[in-house]
C-alpha positions as CSV (number, residue, x, y, z in Angstrom):
1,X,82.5,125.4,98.7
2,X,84.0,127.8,100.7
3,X,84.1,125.4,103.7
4,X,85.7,122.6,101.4
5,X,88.7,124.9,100.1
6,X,89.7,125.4,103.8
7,X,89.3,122.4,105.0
8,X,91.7,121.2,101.5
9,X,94.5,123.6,103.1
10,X,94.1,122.5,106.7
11,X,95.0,118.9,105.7
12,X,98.1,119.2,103.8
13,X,99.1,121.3,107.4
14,X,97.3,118.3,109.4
15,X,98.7,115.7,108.0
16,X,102.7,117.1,108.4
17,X,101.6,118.2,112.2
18,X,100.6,114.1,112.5
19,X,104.0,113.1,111.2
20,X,105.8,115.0,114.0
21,X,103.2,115.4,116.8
22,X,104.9,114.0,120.4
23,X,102.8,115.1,123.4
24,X,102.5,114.2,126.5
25,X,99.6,112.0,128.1
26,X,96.5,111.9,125.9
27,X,93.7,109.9,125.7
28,X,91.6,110.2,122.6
29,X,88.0,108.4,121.6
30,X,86.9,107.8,118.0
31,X,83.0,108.3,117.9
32,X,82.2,106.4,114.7
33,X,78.2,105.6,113.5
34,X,77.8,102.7,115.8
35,X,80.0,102.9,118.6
36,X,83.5,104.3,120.6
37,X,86.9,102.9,120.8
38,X,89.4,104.6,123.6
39,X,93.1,104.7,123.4
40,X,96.0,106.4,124.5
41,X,99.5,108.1,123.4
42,X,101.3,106.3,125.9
43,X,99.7,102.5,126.2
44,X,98.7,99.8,123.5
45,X,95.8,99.2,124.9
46,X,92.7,100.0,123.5
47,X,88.7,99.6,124.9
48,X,85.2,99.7,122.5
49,X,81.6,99.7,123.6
50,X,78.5,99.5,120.7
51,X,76.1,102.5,120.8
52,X,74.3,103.0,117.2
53,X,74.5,106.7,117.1
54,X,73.3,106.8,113.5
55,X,69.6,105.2,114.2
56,X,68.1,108.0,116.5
57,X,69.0,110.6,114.0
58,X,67.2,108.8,111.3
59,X,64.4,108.3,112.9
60,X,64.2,112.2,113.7
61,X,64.5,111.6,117.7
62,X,68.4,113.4,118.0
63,X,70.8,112.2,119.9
64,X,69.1,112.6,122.7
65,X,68.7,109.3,124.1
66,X,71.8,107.8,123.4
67,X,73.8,110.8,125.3
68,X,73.4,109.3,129.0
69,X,75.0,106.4,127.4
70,X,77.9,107.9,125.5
71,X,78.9,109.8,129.1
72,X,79.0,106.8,130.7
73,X,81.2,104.8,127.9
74,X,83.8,108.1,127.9
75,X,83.9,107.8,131.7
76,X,84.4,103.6,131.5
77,X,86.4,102.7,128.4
78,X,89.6,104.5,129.8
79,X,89.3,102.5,132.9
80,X,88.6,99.0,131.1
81,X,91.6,99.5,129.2
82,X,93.8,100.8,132.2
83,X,94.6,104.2,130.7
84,X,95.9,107.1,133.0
85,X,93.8,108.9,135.0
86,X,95.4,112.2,134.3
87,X,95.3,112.3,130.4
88,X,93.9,115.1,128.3
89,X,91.0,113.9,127.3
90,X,89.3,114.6,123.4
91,X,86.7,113.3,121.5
92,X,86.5,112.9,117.4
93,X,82.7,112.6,116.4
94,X,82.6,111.6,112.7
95,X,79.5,110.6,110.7
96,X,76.5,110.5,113.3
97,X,78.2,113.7,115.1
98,X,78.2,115.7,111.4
99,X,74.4,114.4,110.9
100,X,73.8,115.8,114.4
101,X,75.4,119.2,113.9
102,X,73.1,119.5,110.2
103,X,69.8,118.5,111.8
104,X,69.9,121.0,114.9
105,X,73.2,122.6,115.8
106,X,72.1,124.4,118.8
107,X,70.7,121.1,120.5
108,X,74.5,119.4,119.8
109,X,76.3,121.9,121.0
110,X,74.0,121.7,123.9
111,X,74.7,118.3,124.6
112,X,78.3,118.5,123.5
113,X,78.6,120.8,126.7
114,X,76.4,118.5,129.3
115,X,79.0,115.3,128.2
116,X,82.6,117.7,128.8
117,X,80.7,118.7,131.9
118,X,79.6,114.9,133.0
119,X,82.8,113.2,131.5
120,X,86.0,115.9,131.6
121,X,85.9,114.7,127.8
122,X,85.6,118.0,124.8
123,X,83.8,116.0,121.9
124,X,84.4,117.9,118.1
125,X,83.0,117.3,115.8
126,X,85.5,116.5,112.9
127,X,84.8,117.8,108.8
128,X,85.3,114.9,106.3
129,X,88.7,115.8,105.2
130,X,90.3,116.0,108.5
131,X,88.7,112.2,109.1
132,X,90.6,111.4,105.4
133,X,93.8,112.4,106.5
134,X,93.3,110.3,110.1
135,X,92.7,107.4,107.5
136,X,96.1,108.2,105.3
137,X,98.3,108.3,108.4
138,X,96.3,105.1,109.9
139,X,97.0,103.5,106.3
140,X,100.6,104.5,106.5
141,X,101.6,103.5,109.7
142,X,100.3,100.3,109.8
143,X,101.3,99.4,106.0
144,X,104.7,101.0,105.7
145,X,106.4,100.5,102.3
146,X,103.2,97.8,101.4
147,X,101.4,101.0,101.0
148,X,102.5,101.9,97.0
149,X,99.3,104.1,96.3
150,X,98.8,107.5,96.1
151,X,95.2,107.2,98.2
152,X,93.7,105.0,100.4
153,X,89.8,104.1,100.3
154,X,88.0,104.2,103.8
155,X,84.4,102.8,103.5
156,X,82.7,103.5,107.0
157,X,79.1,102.8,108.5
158,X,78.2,106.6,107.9
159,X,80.7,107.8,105.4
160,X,83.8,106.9,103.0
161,X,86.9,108.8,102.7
162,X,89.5,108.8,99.9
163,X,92.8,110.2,101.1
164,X,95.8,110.5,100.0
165,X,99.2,112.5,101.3
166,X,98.3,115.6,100.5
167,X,94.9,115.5,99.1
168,X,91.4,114.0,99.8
169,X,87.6,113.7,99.4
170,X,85.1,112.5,102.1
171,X,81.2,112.4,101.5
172,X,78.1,110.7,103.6
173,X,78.3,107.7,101.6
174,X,79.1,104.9,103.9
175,X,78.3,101.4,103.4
176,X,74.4,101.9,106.1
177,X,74.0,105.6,104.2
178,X,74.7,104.5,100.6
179,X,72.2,101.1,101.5
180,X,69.5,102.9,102.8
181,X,69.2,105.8,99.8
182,X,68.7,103.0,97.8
183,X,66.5,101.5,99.5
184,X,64.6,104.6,99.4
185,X,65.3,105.3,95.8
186,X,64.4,101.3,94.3
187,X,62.4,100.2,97.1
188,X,60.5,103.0,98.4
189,X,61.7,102.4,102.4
190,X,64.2,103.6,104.8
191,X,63.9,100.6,106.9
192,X,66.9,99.1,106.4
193,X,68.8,96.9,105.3
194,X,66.5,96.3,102.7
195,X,66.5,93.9,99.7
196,X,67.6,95.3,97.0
197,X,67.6,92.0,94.4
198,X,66.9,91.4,91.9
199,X,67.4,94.5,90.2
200,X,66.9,95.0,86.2
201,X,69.3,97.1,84.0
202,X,66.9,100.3,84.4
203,X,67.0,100.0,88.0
204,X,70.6,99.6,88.1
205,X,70.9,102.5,85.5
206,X,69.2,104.6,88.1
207,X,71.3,103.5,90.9
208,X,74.4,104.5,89.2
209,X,72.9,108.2,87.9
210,X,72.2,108.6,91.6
211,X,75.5,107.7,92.6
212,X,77.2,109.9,90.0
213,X,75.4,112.7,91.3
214,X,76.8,112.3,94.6
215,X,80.2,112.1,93.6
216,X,80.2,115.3,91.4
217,X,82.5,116.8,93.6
218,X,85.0,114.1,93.2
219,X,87.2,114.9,90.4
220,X,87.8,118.6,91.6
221,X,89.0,117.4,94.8
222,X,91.3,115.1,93.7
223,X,94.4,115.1,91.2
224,X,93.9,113.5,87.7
225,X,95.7,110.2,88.3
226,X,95.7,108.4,91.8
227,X,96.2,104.8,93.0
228,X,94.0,103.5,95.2
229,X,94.0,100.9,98.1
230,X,91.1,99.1,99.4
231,X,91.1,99.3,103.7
232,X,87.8,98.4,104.6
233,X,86.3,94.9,105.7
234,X,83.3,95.6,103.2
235,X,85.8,95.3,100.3
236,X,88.1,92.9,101.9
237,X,85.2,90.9,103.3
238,X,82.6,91.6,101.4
239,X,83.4,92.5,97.5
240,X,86.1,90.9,97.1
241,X,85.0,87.4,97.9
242,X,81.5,87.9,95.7
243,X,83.7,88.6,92.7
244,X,86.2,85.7,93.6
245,X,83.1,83.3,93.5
246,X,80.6,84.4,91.1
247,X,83.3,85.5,88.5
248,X,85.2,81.7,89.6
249,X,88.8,83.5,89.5
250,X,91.2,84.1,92.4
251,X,92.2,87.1,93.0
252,X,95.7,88.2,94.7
253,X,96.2,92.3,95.3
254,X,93.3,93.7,94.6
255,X,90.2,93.6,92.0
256,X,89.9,95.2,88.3
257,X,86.8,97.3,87.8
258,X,85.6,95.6,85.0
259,X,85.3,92.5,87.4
260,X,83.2,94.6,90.0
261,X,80.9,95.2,87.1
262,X,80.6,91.7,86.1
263,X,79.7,90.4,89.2
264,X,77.5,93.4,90.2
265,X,75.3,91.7,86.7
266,X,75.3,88.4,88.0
267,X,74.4,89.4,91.7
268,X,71.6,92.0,90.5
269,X,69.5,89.1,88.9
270,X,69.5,86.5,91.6
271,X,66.9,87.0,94.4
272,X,68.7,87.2,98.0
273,X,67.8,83.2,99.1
274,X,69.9,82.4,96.2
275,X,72.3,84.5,96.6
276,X,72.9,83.6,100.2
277,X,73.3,79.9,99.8
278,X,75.7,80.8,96.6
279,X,78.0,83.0,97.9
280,X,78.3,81.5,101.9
281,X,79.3,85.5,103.0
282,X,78.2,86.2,106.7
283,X,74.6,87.9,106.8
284,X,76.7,90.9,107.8
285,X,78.2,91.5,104.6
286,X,75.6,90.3,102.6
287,X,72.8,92.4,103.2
288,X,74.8,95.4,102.3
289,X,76.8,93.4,99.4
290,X,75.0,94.8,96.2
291,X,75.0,98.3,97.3
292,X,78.9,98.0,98.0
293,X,79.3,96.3,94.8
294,X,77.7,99.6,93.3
295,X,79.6,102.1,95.9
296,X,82.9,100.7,95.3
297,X,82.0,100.1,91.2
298,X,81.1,104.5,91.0
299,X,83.8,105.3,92.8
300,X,86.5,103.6,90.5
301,X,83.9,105.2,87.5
302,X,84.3,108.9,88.6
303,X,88.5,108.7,89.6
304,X,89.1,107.0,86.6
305,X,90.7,104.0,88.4
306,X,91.1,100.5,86.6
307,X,92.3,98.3,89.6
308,X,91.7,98.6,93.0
309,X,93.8,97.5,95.6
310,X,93.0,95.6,99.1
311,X,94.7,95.6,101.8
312,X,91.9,94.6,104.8
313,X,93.0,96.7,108.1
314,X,91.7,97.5,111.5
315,X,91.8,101.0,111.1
316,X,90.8,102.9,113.4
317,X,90.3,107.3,113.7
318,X,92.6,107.2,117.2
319,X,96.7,107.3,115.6
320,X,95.5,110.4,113.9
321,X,93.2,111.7,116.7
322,X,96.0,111.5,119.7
323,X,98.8,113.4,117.4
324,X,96.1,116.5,116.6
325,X,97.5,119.2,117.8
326,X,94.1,121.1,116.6
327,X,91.7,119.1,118.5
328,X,93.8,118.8,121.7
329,X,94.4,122.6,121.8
330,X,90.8,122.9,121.4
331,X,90.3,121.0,124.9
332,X,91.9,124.0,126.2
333,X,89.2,126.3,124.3
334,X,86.2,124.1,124.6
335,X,83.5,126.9,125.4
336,X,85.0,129.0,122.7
337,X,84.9,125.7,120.4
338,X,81.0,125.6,121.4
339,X,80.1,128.5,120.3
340,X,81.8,128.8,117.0
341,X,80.3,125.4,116.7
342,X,76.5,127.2,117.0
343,X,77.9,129.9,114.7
344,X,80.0,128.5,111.8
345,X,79.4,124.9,111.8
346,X,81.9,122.0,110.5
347,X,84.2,125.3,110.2
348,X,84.8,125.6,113.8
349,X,87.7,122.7,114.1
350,X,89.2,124.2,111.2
351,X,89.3,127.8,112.8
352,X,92.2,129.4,115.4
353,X,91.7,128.3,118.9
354,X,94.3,131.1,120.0
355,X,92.1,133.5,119.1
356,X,89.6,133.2,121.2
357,X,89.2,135.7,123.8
358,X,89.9,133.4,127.2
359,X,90.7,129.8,128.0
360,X,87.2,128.8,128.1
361,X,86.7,124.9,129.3
C-alpha cells in the first residue's frame, strides 16, 4: 500500500515532466510480454523483434534463456532502424520484467547487470502506474481533441492499465494473465489458451467473484466518475465485433456495458467450433475472446462506467519512455539503480537517483 501511494504522487509529477521533457539523443526500448520495439527522440523510425518473455517465467525456468536473446535484439533493433550510434540508451521492462523481479529479485538484477554490460543498454524495471501514465500521454498525443475522456483503457499481453491525467490503476490482468487464471480456476490447467466454452451461469458467477476480487483496489485508486476509452486491439478487434454480430447491431463509438453482458450469455453457451464459424474473428482474438468479454465486462462493473469508448491505436510504451527524465537519469546511476532494485523492489524507479553516493554505471 505504501508502494502504491508513492507511486500515485510520482505520476501526477511524471506525467507534467512528459509534457515538457526535450533532451537530446535518446534511444528507448519497450520490453512488453512477448517482445521489444526500439525507437528514438530524434527519428520516426521504429524496429520490433518477438521474444515471449512471459512463458519462461510460467513455466518456473526465469528468464534465463531468453537473456542471450534480448542482448542481441537491444544491440540490433537500433541498427535495423538506423538510429544513432551515440544515443543514451534505456530500457522499460513492463509485465514479464515485474514477474521477474517477484519470483527472484537477486537473479534479475543479476541479469539486468550482464545485459547493460553486453548491450550499453540500463533495463528498469517500470511499476504499473508509471506504465499507465506512458499510456495517457501515448493516448493523448496520438488522439488530440478525439480524446474526450477522462481515462484511457490499456489491455496488454501481461497487464492492463487505466490512466487518466492525473490518476491511474494498473494490475497483472492482461488479456494471456486474465486467460490463463481462468483456465486454472474453470478448467483446472495453465496450458493455455484454453477453452473456456461453454460455461454455465455458476461458472460464469465464479469468473466474475474472481475478477472482482482482483479489482478491489480499483475504486480507491480512482476518482468517483471517469470516462473511459477503449485503446487496445482486443477491444477494437476482438469485443467489439463479437457484440456487433451476436447482438446483430452496429456499433459507432464505442459499446454499452449492458451489451458486453449480453453477448458474454450468448457466447458462454456455444461450444468454440461454433463459435468460430459464427463469429469469422481471427483465431488470434478468438481464443482469448470470452475472457476479454469478462475482463472488459468487470472492469466497467467495478468504475461504475455505462459506455465504453473505442478508439483502436498502435500504442506503444516508447513516447512516454524517451521523455522520462527518471529513467534516463537512472542510466547515469545504473549500479546504484541495481542495488536498490535487490533492496526495495518496484520502489527503486520511483526513488532519487541524486542520491546515490557515485555515478555508478
Amino acid at each position: 500500500m505504501r508502494l502504491r501511494r508513492l507511486l500515485s504522487g510520482l505520476v501526477g509529477l511524471l506525467l507534467a515532466a512528459l509534457a515538457q521533457a526535450d533532451s537530446g539523443c535518446r534511444i528507448a526500448y519497450d520490453m512488453g510480454s512477448s517482445g521489444i520495439r526500439a525507437g528514438a527522440s530524434n527519428s520516426l523510425a521504429m524496429a520490433q523483434t518477438d521474444i515471449d518473455f512471459l512463458g519462461p517465467l510460467w513455466a518456473g525456468r526465469g528468464l534465463e534463456e531468453v537473456i542471450e536473446p534480448t542482448i542481441t535484439a537491444l544491440r540490433e533493433l537500433p541498427l535495423r532502424a538506423g538510429l544513432g550510434a551515440d544515443c543514451v540508451r534505456v530500457a522499460g521492462g513492463f509485465s514479464a520484467w515485474r514477474l521477474a523481479l517477484q519470483q527472484d529479485a537477486g537473479q534479475l538484477a543479476g541479469q539486468l547487470e550482464r545485459i547493460k554490460a553486453a548491450s550499453g543498454v540500463a533495463l528498469l524495471v517500470m511499476p504499473q502506474l508509471a506504465e499507465g501514465a506512458y499510456g495517457y500521454r501515448g493516448a493523448r498525443q496520438l488522439l488530440g481533441a478525439r480524446l474526450n475522456t477522462s481515462h484511457v483503457l490499456d489491455i496488454g499481453g501481461g497487464s492492463m492499465q487505466i490512466a487518466g491525467e492525473s490518476s491511474a490503476f494498473g494490475e497483472v490482468l492482461g488479456q494471456k494473465v486474465w486467460h490463463r487464471q481462468l483456465c486454472l480456476a474453470l478448467r483446472g490447467t495453465t496450458t493455455t489458451p484454453c477453452e473456456l466454452a461453454p460455461l454455465d451461469d455458476g461458472q460464469l458467477a465464479q469468473a466474475r467473484q474472481l475478477l472482482d476480487e482482483r479489482l478491489l483496489a480499483l475504486p480507491q485508486a480512482l476518482p468517483t466518475l471517469i470516462t473511459l476509452t477503449a485503446i487496445s486491439r482486443p477491444v477494437a478487434r476482438g469485443v467489439v465485433p463479437a457484440v456487433e454480430k451476436l447482438l446483430a447491431v452496429k456499433l459507432a463509438d464505442g459499446v454499452q456495458r449492458q451489451q458486453i453482458s449480453a453477448t458474454i450469455a450468448r457466447l458462454a453457451q456455444l461450444p468454440p467450433e461454433e463459435s468460430a464459424a459464427l463469429l469469422a474473428t481471427s483465431p488470434k482474438y478468438l481464443a482469448y475472446l470470452l475472457s476479454d468479454l469478462l475482463l472488459v465486462e468487470g472492469l466497467l462493473r467495478a468504475t461504475g462506467v455505462e459506455f465504453l469508448q473505442v478508439a483502436e491505436l498502435d500504442l506503444t510504451n516508447l513516447p512516454g519512455l524517451l521523455a522520462d527524465e527518471q529513467a534516463f537519469a537512472w542510466a547515469g546511476h545504473y549500479g546504484c539503480y541495481l542495488q536498490r532494485l535487490r533492496e526495495q523492489g518496484l520502489a527503486a524507479y520511483a526513488s532519487n537517483p541524486a542520491s546515490c553516493a557515485v555515478d555508478a554505471r
